[in-house]
MARBA-3410 file (N, C-alpha, C, O; in Angstrom, 1 decimal):
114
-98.9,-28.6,-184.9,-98.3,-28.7,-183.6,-97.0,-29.5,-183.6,-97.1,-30.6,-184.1 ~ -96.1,-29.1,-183.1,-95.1,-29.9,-182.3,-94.8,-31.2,-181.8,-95.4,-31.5,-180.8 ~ -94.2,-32.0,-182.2,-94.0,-33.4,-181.3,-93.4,-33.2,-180.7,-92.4,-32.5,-180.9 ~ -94.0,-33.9,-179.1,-93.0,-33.9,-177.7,-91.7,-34.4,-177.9,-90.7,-34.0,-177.2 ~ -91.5,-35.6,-179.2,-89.9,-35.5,-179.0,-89.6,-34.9,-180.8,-90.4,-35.1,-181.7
-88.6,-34.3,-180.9,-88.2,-33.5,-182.3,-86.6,-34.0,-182.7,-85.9,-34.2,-181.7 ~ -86.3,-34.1,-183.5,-84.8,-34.4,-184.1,-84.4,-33.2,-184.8,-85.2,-32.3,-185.2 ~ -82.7,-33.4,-184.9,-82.3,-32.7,-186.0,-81.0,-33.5,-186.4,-80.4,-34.2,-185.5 ~ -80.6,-33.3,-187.4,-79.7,-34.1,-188.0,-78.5,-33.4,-188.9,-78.6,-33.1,-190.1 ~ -77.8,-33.3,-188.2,-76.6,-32.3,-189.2,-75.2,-33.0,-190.2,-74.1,-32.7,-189.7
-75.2,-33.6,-191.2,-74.4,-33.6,-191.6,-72.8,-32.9,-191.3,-72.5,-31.9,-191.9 ~ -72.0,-33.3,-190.5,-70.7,-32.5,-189.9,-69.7,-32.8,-191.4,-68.9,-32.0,-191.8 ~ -69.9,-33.9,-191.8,-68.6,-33.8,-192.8,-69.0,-33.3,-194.1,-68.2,-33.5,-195.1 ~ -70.1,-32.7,-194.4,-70.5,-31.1,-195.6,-71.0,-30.2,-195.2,-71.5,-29.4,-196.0 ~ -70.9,-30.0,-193.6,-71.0,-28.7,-193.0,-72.5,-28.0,-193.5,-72.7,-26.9,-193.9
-73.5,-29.3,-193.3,-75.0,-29.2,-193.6,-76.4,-29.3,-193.0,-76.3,-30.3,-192.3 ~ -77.4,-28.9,-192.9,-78.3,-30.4,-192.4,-78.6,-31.2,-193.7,-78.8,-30.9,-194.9 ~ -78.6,-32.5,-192.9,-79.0,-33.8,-193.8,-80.2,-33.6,-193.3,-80.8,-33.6,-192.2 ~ -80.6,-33.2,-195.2,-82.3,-33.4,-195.2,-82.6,-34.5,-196.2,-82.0,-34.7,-197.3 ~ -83.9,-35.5,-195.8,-84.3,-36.8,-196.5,-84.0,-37.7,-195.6,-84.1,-38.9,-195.9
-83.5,-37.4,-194.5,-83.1,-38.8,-193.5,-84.3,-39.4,-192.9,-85.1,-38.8,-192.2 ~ -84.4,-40.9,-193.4,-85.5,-41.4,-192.5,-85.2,-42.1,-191.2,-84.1,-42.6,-190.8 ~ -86.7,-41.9,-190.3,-86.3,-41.6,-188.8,-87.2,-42.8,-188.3,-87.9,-43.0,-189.3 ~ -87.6,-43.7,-187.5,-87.8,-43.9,-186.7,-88.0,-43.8,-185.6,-86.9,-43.9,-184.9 ~ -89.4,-43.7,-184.7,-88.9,-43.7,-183.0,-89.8,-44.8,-182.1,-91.0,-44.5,-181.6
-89.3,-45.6,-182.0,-90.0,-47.2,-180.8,-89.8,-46.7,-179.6,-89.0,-46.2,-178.9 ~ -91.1,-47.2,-179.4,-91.6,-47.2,-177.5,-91.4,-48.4,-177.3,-92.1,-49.1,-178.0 ~ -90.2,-49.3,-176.0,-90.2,-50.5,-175.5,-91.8,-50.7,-174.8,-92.4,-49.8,-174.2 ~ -92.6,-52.3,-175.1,-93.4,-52.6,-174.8,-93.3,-53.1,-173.3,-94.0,-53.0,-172.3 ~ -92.0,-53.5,-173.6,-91.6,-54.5,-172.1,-90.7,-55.6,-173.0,-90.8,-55.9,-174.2
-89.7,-56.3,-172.1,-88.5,-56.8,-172.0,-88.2,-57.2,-173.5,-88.4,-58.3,-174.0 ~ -87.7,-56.0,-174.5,-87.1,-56.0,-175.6,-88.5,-55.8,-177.0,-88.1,-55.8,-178.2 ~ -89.4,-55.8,-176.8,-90.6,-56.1,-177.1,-91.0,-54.6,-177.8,-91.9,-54.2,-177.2 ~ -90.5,-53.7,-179.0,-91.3,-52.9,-179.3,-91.6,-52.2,-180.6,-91.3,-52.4,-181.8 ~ -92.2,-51.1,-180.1,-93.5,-51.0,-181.0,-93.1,-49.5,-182.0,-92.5,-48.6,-181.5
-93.3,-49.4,-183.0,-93.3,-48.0,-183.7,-94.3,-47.1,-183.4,-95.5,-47.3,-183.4 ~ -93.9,-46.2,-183.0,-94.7,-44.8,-182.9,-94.6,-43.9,-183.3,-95.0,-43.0,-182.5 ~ -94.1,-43.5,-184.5,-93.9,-42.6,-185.2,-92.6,-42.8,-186.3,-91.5,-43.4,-185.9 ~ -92.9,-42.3,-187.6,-91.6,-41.8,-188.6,-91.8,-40.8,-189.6,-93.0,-40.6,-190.0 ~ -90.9,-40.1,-190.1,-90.8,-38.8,-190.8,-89.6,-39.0,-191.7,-89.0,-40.0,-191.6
-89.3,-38.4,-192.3,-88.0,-37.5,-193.0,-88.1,-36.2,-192.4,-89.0,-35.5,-191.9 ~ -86.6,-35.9,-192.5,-85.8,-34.9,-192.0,-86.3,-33.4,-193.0,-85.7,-33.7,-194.1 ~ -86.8,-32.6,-193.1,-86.9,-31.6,-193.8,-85.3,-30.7,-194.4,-84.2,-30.7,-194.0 ~ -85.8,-30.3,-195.2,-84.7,-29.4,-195.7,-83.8,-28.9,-194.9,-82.6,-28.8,-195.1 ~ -84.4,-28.6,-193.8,-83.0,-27.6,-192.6,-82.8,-29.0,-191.8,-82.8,-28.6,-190.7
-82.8,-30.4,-191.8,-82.3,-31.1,-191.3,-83.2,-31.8,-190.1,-82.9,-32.6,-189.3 ~ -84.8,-31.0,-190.2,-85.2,-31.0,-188.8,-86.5,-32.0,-189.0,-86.8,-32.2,-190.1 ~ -87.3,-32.7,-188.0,-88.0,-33.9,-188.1,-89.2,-33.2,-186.6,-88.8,-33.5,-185.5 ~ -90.2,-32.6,-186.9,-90.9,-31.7,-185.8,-92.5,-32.8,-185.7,-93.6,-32.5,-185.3 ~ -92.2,-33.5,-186.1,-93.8,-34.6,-186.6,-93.8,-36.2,-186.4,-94.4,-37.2,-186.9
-92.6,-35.9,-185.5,-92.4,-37.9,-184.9,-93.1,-38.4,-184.1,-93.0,-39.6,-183.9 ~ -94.1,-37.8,-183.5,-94.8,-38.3,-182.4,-95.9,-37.3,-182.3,-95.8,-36.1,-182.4 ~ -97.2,-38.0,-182.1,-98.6,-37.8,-182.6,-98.6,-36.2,-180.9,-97.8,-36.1,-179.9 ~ -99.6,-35.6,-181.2,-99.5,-34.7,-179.9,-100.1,-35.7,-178.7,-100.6,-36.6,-179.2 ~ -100.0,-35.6,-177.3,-99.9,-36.3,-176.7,-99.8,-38.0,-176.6,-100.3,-38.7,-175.8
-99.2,-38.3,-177.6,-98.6,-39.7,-177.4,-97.5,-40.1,-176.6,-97.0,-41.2,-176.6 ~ -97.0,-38.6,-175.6,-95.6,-39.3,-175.0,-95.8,-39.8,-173.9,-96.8,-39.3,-173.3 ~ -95.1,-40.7,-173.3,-95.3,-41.2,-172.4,-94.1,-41.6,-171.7,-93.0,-41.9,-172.3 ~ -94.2,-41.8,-170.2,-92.9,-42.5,-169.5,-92.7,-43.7,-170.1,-93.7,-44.3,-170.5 ~ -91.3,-44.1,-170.4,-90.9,-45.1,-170.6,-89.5,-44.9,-171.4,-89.0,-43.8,-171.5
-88.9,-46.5,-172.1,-88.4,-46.4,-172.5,-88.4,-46.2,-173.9,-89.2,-47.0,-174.4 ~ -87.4,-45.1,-174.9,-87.6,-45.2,-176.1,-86.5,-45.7,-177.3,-85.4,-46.0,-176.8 ~ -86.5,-45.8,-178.5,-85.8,-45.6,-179.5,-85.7,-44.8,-180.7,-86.7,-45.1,-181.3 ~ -85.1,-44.1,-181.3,-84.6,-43.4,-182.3,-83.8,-43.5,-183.5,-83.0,-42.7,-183.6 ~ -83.9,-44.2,-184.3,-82.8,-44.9,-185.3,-83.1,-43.8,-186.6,-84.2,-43.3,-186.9
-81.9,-43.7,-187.2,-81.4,-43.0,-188.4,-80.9,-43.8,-189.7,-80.0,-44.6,-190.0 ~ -81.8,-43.5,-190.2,-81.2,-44.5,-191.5,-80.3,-43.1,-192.3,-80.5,-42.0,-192.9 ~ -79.4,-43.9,-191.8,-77.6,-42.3,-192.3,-77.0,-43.2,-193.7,-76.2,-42.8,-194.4 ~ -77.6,-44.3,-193.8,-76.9,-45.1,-194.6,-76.8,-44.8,-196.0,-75.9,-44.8,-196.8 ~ -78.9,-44.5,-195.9,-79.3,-44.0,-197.5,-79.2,-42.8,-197.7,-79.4,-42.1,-198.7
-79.0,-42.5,-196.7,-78.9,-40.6,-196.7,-77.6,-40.6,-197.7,-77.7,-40.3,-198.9 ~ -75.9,-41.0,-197.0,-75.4,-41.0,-197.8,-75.1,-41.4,-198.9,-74.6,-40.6,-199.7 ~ -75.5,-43.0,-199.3,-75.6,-43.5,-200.2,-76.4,-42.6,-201.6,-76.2,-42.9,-202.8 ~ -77.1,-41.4,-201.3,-78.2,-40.7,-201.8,-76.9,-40.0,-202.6,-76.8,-40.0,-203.8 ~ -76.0,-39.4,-201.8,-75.1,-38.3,-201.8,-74.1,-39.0,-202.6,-73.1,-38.4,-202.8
-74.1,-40.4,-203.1,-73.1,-40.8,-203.4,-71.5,-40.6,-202.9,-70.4,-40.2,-203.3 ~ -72.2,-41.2,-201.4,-70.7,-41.0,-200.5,-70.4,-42.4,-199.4,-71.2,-42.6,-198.5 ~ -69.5,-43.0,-199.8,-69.4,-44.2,-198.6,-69.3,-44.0,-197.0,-68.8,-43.0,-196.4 ~ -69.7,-44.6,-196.8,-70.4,-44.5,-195.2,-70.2,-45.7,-194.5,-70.8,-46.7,-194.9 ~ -69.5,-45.6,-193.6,-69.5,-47.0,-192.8,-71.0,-47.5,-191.8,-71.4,-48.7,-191.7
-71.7,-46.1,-191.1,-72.8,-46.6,-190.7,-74.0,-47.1,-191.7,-74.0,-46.4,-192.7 ~ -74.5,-47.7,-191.8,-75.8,-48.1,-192.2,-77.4,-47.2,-191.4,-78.3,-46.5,-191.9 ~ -77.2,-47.8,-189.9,-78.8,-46.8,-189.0,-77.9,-46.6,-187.8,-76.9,-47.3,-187.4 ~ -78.2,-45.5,-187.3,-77.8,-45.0,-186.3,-78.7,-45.0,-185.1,-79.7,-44.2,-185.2 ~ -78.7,-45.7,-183.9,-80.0,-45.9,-182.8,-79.6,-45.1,-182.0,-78.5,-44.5,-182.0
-80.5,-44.8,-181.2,-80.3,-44.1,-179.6,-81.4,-44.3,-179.2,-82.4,-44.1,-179.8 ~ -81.2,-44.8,-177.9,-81.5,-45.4,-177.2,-82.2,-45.0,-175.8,-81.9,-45.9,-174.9 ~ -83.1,-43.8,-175.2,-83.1,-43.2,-174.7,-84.5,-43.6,-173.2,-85.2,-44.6,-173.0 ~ -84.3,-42.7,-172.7,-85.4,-42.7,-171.6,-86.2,-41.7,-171.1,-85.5,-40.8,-170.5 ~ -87.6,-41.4,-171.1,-88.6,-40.5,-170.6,-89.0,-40.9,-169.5,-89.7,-41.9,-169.3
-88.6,-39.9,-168.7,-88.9,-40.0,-166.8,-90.4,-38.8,-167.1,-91.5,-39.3,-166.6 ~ -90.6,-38.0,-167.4,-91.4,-36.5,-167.4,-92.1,-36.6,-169.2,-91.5,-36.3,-170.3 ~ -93.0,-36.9,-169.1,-93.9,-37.1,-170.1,-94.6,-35.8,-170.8,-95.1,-35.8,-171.9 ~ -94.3,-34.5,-169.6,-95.1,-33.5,-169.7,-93.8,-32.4,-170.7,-94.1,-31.3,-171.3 ~ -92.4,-33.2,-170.7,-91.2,-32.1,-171.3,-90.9,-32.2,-172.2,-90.8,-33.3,-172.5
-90.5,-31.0,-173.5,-90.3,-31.5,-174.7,-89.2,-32.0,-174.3,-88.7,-31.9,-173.2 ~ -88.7,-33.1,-175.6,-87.4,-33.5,-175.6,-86.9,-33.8,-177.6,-87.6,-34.2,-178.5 ~ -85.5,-33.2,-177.4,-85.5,-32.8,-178.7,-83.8,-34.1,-178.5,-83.2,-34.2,-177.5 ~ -83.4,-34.9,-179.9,-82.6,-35.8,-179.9,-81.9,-35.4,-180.9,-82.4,-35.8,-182.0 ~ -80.8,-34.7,-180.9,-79.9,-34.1,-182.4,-78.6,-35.0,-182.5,-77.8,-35.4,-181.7
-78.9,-35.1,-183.9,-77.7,-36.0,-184.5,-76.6,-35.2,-185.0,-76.9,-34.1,-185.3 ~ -75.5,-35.5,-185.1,-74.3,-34.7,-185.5,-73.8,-36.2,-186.2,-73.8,-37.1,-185.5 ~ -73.4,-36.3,-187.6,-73.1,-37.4,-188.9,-72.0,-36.9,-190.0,-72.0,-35.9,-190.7 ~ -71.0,-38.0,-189.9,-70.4,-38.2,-190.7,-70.5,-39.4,-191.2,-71.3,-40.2,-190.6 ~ -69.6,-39.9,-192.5,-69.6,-40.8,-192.7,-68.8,-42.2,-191.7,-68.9,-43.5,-191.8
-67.9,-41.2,-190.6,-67.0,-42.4,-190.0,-67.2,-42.2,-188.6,-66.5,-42.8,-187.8 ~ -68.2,-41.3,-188.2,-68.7,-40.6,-186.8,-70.0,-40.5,-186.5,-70.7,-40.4,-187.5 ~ -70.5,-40.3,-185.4,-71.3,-39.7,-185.3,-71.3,-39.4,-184.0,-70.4,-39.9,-183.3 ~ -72.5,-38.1,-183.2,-72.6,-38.1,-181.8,-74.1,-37.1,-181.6,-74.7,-36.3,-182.4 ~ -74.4,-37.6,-180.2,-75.7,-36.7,-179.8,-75.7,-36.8,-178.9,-74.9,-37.5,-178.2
-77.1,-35.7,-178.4,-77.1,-35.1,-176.9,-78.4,-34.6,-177.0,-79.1,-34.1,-177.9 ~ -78.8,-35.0,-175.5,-80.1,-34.2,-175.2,-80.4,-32.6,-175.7,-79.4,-32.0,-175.4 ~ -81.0,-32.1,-176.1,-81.2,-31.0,-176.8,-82.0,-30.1,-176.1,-82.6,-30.4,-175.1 ~ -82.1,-28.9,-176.6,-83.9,-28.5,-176.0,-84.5,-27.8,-177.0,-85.7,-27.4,-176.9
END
C-alpha cells in the first residue's frame, strides 16, 4: 500500500531521477520538539511510496529532509547543498499528499504534488 505522503526526487542537472536518496519525514511534537516517522531511499525512478506507515497521518505539522549531499557526493559531483528540508503542513489527514523535489547541485525547488 501507499503512504499518505510519497516523494519524488528528480535530479534537473543530469536530466534524471536521483535514485538512492535518503529521506526523512518528522512529525512536530510541539514547540520544535520532533519525532521521526518514517525513512526510505528513493527507488530507481527517483520515487519514495513507503514513508509513512498506512494510517499514520495525521494533522499537524511536518518535515521532509533530503540528504542530496551523498546522493551527489555518490555521483562524484560537488554540491553545495548537504540536506534539503521542507517544511510542511497537514490540515486533511484523510488526502494523499505527494512532496517532489526538483535538484541540482546549486538549486533546488518543490511543490505540492498529487
Amino acid at each position: 500500500m501507499t503512504s499518505a505522503i510519497t516523494t519524488h526526487v528528480l535530479d534537473t542537472s543530469r536530466g534524471m531521477p536521483a535514485a538512492g536518496v535518503h529521506v526523512w519525514l518528522d512529525r512536530e511534537q510541539g514547540a520544535g520538539i520532533w519525532e521521526l516517522v518514517g525513512e526510505g531511499n528513493t527507488d530507481a525512478d527517483g520515487r519514495l511510496k513507503t514513508l509513512l506507515a498506512p494510517g499514520a497521518l495525521e494533522a499537524g505539522s511536518y518535515r521532509i529532509t533530503f540528504d542530496v549531499g551523498a546522493y551527489f557526493a555518490g555521483a562524484g559531483i560537488k554540491c553545495f547543498w548537504r540536506l534539503v528540508t521542507v517544511a510542511f503542513v497537514v490540515e486533511d489527514a484523510t488526502k494523499h499528499l505527494h512532496v517532489p523535489l526538483l535538484v541540482s547541485p546549486f538549486g533546488y525547488s518543490t511543490y505540492r504534488g498529487s
